[in-house]
C-alpha positions in Angstrom: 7.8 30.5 -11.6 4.9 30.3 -14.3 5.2 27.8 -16.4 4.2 28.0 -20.1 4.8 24.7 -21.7 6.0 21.5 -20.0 7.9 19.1 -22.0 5.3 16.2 -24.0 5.7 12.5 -23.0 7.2 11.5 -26.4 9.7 14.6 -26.0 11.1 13.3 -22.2 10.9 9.6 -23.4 13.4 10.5 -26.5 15.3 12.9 -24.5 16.3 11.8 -21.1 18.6 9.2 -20.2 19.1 6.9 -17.7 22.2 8.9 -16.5 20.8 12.1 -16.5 18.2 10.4 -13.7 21.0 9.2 -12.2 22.4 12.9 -11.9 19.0 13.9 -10.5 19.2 11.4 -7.2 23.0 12.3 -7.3 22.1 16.2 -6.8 19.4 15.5 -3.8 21.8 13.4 -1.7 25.3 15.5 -2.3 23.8 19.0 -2.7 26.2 20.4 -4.9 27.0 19.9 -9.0 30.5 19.5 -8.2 30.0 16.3 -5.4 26.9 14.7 -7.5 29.5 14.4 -10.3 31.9 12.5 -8.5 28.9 10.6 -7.4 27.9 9.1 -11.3 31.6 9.3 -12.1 31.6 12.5 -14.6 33.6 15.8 -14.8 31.6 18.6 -13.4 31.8 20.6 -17.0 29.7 17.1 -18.3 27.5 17.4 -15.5 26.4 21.1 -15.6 25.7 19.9 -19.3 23.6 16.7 -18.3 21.7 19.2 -15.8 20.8 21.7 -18.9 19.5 19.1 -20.8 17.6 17.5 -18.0 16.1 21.3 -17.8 15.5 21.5 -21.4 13.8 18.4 -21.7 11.4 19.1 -18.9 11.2 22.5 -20.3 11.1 24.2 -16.9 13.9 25.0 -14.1 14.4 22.6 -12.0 16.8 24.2 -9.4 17.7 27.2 -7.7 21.1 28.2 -8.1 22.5 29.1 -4.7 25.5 30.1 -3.1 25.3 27.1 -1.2 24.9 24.9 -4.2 22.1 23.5 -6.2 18.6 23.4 -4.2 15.8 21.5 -6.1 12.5 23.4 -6.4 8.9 21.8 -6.4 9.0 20.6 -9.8 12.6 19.4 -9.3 11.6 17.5 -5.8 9.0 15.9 -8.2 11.2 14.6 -11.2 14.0 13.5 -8.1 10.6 11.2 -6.9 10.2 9.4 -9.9 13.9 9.2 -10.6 14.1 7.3 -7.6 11.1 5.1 -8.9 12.6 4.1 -11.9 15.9 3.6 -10.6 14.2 1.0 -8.3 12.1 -0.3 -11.0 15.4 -0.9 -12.9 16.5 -2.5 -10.0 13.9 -4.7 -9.7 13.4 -5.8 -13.3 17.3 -7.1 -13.3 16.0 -8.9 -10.4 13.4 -10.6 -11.7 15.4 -11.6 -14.7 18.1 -12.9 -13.3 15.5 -15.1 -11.2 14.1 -16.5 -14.2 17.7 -16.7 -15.9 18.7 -19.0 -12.8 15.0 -21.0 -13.1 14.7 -20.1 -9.2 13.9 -16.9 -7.6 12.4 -14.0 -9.1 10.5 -11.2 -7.3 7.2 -10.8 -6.3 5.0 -7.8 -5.7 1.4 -8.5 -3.6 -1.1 -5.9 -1.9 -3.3 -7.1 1.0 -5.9 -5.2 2.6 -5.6 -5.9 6.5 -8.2 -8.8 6.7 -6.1 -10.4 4.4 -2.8 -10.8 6.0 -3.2 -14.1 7.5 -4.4 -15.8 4.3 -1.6 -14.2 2.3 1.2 -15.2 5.0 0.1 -18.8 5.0 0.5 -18.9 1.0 3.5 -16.9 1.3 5.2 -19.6 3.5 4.3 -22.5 1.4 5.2 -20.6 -1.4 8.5 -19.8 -0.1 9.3 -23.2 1.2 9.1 -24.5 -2.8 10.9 -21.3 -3.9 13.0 -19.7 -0.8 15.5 -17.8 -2.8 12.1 -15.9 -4.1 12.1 -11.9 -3.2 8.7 -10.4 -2.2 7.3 -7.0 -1.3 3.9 -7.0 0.7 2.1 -3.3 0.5 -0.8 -3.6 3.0 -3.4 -0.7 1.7 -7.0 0.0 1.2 -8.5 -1.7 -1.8 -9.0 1.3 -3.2 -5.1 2.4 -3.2 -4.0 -1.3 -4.2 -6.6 -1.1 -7.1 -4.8 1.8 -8.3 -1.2 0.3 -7.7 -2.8 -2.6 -9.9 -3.9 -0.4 -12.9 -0.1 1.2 -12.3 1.6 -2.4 -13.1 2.8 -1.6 -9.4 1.4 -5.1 -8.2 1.4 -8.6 -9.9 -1.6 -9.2 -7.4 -3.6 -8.1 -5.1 -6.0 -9.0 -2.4 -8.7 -6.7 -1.6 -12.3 -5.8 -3.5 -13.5 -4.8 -6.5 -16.8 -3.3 -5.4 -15.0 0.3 -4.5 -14.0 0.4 -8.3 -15.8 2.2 -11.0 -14.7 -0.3 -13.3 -14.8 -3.5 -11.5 -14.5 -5.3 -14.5 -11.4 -4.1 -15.5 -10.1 -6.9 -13.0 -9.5 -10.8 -13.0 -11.0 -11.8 -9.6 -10.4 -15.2 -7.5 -13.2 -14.9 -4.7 -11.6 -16.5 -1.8 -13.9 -16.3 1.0 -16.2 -13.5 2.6 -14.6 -12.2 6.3 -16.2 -12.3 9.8 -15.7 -9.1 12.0 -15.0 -8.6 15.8 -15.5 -5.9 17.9 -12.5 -5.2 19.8 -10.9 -3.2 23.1 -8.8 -2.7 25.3 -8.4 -5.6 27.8 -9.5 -3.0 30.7 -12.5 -2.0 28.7 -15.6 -2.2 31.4 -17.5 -4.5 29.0 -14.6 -6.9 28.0 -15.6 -9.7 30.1 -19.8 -9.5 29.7 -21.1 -11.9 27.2 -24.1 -11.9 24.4 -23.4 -7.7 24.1 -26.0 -5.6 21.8 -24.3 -2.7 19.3 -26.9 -0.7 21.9 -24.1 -1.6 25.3 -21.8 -0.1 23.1 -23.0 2.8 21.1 -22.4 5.3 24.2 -18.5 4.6 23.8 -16.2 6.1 21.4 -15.0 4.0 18.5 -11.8 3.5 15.8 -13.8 2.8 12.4 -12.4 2.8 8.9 -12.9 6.3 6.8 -16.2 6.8 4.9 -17.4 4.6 2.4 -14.8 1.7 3.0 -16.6 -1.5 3.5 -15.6 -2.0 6.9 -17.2 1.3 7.9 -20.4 0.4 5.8 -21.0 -2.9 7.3 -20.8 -0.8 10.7 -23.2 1.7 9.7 -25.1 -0.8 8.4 -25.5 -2.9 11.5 -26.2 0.6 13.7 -28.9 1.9 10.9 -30.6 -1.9 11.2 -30.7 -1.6 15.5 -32.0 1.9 15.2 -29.1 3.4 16.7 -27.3 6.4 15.5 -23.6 6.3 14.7 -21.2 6.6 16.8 -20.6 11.1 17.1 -16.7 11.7 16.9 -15.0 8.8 15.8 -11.7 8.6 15.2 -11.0 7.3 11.8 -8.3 5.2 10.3 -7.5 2.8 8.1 -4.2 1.5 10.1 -4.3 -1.4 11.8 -1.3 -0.5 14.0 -3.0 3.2 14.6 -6.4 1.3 15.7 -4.2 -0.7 18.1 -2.2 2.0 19.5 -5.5 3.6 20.4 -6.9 1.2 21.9 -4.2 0.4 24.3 -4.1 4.1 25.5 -7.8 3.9 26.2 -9.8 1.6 27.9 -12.9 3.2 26.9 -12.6 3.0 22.5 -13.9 -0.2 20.9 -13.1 -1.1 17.4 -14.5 -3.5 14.5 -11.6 -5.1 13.4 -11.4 -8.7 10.9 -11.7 -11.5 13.0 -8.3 -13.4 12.2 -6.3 -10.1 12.8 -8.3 -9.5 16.0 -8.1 -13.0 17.5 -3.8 -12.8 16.9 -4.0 -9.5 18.6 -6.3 -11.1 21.7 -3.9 -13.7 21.7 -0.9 -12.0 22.5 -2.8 -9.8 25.4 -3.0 -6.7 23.3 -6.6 -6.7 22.7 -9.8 -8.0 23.6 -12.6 -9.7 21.7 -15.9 -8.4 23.1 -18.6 -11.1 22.8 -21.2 -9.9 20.3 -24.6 -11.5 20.4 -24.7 -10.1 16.9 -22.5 -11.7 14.1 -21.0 -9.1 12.1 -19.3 -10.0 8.1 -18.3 -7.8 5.0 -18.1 -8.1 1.5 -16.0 -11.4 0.4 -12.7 -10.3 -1.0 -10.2 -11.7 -4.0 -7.1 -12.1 -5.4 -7.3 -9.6 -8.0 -5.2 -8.8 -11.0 -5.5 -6.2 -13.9 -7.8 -8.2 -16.5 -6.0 -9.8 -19.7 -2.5 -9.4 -17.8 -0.3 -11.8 -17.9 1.4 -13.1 -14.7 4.3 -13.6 -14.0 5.7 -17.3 -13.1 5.9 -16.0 -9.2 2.8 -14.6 -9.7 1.5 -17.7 -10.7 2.5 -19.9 -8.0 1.4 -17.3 -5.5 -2.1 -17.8 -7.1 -2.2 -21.4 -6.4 -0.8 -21.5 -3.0 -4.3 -19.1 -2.3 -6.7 -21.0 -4.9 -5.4 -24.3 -2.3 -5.6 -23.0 0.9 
């Protein structure tokens, strides 16, 4: 289908309603006109209506009519998406509001990048012992993802950095404190046990590292470029923690650079190994980061503190 003209924001804003978006999620879990109308408790003739007007709004078809029922095309899978969203933002904001109705509670919204976790898991149980019937949502992502989630009014905060932004100073930043790096590997890994190793031992093995230009993988090229080593050929690349961990445990012969803190847990419990580095490895400090001029929210507040204290 070609599309000539899709509907403005100021045309869907004053046309759809709530109901009508209900309709939508209603017509991608029933599959037919006839079952999503039970579903939002209308008569079918009111909800072949409400699906026109959804149509007109958009200005585009949304469905295929089949003899099967209804069966949502691209643009239709899309609108369904953010349906969803602001069904669960709804959700959500009568949440939070009924937290701060009560005085207690509320619901809180953080992103962490993975060195982050234990610092925001310490606050988080302080936090929660003041305020236990609070509700929060922890997205672990890039910085670059969370700083987008931030500009999205997605997070109240965030802890990751600033310096993969364009516009770092579109952010309010609390520096907490810079992060130490470990190589890791597999317990079986032939060099697990020797001490004071050189990146030279290990540049013949394979190795996990972060994608390009994330500051994990820079501090890594970094320290190679500074020992005159080339980088490692052939990595495999990820950004997930549990991904870098599976990989290691299937073989012996990867090594990883992983935060210290998260690497240290994971020796602890017997998954990985923390090769001795004669060499000390850091990145970039990191922050608790919120969208500049914003105002917080009260749980968003107190978060803040908990992390300013510890």
């Amino acid at each position: 289908m070609v599309i000539t003209m899709l509907a403005s924001l100021p045309a869907l804003v004053s046309r759809l309603r709530l109901k009508q978006l209900r309709l939508l999620i209603a017509l991608d879990e029933q599959g037919s006109l006839h079952k999503a109308a039970d579903a939002v408790a209308i008569s079918q003739p009111g909800a072949t209506k409400a699906l026109n007007e959804i149509e007109s709004a958009f200005g585009t078809r949304l469905f295929t009519r089949t003899s099967q029922g209804l069966e949502a095309n691209d643009l239709g899978r899309c609108a369904i998406r953010y349906a969803r969203l602001i069904h669960s933002d709804l959700a959500h904001l009568r949440e939070e509001m009924l937290g701060i109705l009560q005085g207690q509670g509320g619901r809180l919204v953080v992103g962490v990048i993975m060195g982050a976790v234990p610092h925001l898991t310490r606050a988080l149980s302080r936090l929660r012992a003041r305020q236990p019937e609070l509700s929060v949502e922890i997205v672990e992502d890039t910085s670059a993802r969370l700083l987008s989630l931030i500009d999205q009014g997605r997070l109240d905060l965030a802890i990751c950095r600033t310096s993969v932004s364009r516009r770092p100073d579109d952010y309010d930043c609390l520096s907490l404190h810079d992060e130490q790096l470990k190589v890791v590997a597999n317990p079986a890994h032939p060099l697990a046990a020797t001490p004071g190793l050189s990146l030279a031992q290990l540049a013949a093995y394979s190795w996990v590292v972060f994608p390009a230009n994330m500051p994990m993988r820079l501090v890594l090229e970094r320290a190679f470029s500074d020992a005159e080593l080339e980088f490692p050929r052939y990595p495999l690349e990820t950004a997930s923690t549990f991904a870098t961990l599976m990989l290691l445990q299937e073989d012996p012969n990867l090594v990883a650079l992983m935060p210290r803190e998260t690497a240290q847990s994971a020796a602890r419990a017997g998954q990985l190994a923390c090769l001795e580095m004669a060499q000390v490895l850091r990145s970039e400090p990191y922050g608790v980061i919120s969208r500049r001029g914003a105002p917080l929210s009260s749980p968003a507040r107190l978060l803040l503190e908990e992390l300013r204290a510890s």
